[in-house]
N, C-alpha and C positions, 0 to 999 in steps of 0.2 A: 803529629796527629795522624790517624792513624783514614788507609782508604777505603776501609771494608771491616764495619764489625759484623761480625758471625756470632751469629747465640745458637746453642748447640746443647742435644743432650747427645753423649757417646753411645746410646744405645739406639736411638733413631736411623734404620738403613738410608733413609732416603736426604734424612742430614748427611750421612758420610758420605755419598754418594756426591751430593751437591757438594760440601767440604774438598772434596780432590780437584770437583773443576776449580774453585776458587783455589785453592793450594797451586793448581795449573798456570791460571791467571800471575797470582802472584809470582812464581818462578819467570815467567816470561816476561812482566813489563815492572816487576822490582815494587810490587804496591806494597804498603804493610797493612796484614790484617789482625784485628783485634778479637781474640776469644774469648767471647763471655759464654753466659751460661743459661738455659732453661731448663725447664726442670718437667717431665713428665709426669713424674712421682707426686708432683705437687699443682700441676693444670688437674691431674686425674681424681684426688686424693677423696673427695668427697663424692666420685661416682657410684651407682649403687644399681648398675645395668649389668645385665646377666653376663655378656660381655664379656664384660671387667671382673677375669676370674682369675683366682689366687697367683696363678701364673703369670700374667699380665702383673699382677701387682710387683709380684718378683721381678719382673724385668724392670719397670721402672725403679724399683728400690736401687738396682744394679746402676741405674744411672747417677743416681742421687750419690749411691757409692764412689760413683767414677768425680763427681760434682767436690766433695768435700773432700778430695785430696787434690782435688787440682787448684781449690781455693786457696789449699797453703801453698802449693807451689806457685801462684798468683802472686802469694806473699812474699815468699822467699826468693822467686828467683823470677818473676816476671811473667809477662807474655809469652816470649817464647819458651819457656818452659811448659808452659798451658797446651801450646798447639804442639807440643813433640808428646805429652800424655796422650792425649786426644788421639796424637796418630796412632800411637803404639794400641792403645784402647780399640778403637776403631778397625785397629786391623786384625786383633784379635777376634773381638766382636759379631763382623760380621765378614771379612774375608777367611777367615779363618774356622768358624762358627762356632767360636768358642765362648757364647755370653753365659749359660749357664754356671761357668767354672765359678766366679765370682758370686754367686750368690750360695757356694755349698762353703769357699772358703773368703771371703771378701779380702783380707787382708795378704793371705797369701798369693792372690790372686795380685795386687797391686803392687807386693812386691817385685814380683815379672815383670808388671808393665812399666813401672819404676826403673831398671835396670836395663830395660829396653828402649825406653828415652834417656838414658843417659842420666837420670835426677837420683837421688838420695833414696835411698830403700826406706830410710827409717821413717820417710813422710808419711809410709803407708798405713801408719797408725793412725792415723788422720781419718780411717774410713768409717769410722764408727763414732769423731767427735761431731755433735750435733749444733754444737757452735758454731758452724757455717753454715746451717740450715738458712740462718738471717739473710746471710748476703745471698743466696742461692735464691731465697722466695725474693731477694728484692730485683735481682737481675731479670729474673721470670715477669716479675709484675712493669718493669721498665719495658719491654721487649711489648708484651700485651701494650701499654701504655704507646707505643707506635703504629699498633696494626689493627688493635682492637684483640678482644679474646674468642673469634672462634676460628681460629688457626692453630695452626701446629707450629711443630718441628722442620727443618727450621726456617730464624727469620733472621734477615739480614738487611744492614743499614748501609749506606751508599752514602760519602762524606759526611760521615757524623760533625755534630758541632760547626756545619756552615752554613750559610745560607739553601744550599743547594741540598741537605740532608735531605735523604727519602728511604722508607721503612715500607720491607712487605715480607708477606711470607711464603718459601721457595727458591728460585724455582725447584717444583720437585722435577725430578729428572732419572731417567731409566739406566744410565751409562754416564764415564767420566766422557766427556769432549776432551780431545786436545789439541794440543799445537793451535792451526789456524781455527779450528772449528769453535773450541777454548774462548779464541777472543772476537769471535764475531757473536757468539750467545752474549758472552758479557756486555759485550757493546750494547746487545739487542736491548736485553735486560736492564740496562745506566739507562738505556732512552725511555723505556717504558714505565720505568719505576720513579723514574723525575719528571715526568712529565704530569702537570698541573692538571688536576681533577683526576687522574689514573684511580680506579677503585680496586677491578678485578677481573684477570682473564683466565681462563681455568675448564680445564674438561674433566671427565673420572677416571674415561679409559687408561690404562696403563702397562707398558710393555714389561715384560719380565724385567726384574733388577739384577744388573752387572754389576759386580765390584772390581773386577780389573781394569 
């Protein structure tokens, strides 16, 4: 059983961002964490605020793209298949700033990131079957179904399936933490997110985002 799901869209900064400190965590104390999926494309899909303009929509489509080839590689070859997508995605994305490429060629675009995790190039046909759309909106509405729905990207569970399960969403975070810094947020984080009656702690401010 796994010590940390992560629900994640690959076009969210502030998911990847969070993503690397747990990536962090994991490499230092051996946890395993489970990648699922939410869906931007689909929290968004019936907004109709000025906002929310064509561009936006394309990025989250980008996600949704990233979402239903990782679902077969879910299928075919597991979880860690899922989070070495995700990285190569992610790194692309937004260390790289390359999310538009994916939406002028989606497929070709996923065969790079394919080939960059190590998985099967031919998956990347996968970006345009809408048969995964199912499992995508069900992961999305599970993930809400822990936190409630006016949160984001992303959220993440802390012993799933035990007694001690707790769901929230975050933390958002401006830079990766590492080494010891790494495991004293998480620590922080394990005690505040299990801790009985915990609702919400949260400011708006926000320092510029690092991806190194």
């Amino acid at each position: 059983m796994a010590d940390l799901e992560f629900f994640f869209d690959a076009v969210c900064p502030w998911a990847w961002v969070t993503s690397r400190w747990v990536e962090e965590v994991r490499t230092l104390r051996s946890y395993e964490v489970e990648w699922r999926f939410i869906s931007l494309k689909m929290i968004n899909q019936d907004r109709t605020d000025d906002w929310y303009t064509p561009r936006y929509r394309d990025v989250h489509m980008a996600g949704l793209y990233v979402h239903r080839v990782a679902d077969e590689v879910r299928q075919q070859l597991g979880n860690e298949g899922v989070g070495s997508l995700y990285a190569a995605c992610g790194t692309a994305f937004h260390n790289q700033q390359r999310r538009e490429e994916i939406t002028a060629a989606p497929e070709a675009f996923m065969v790079e990131m394919l080939t960059t995790a190590g998985l099967p190039t031919a998956l990347a046909a996968h970006v345009h079957d809408e048969s995964h759309d199912a499992y995508v909106q069900a992961e999305t509405e599970l993930a809400f179904s822990r936190t409630g729905k006016d949160v984001g990207t992303p959220i993440i569970t802390f012993h799933p399936g035990t007694d001690a399960e707790a769901s929230f969403f975050g933390p958002v975070i401006a830079r990766i933490p590492r080494g010891d810094e790494a495991l004293r947020l998480w620590d922080a984080i394990e005690v505040i997110a299990t801790t009985s009656g915990m609702a919400e702690l949260k400011r708006s401010n926000r320092a510029a985002i690092q991806f190194d």
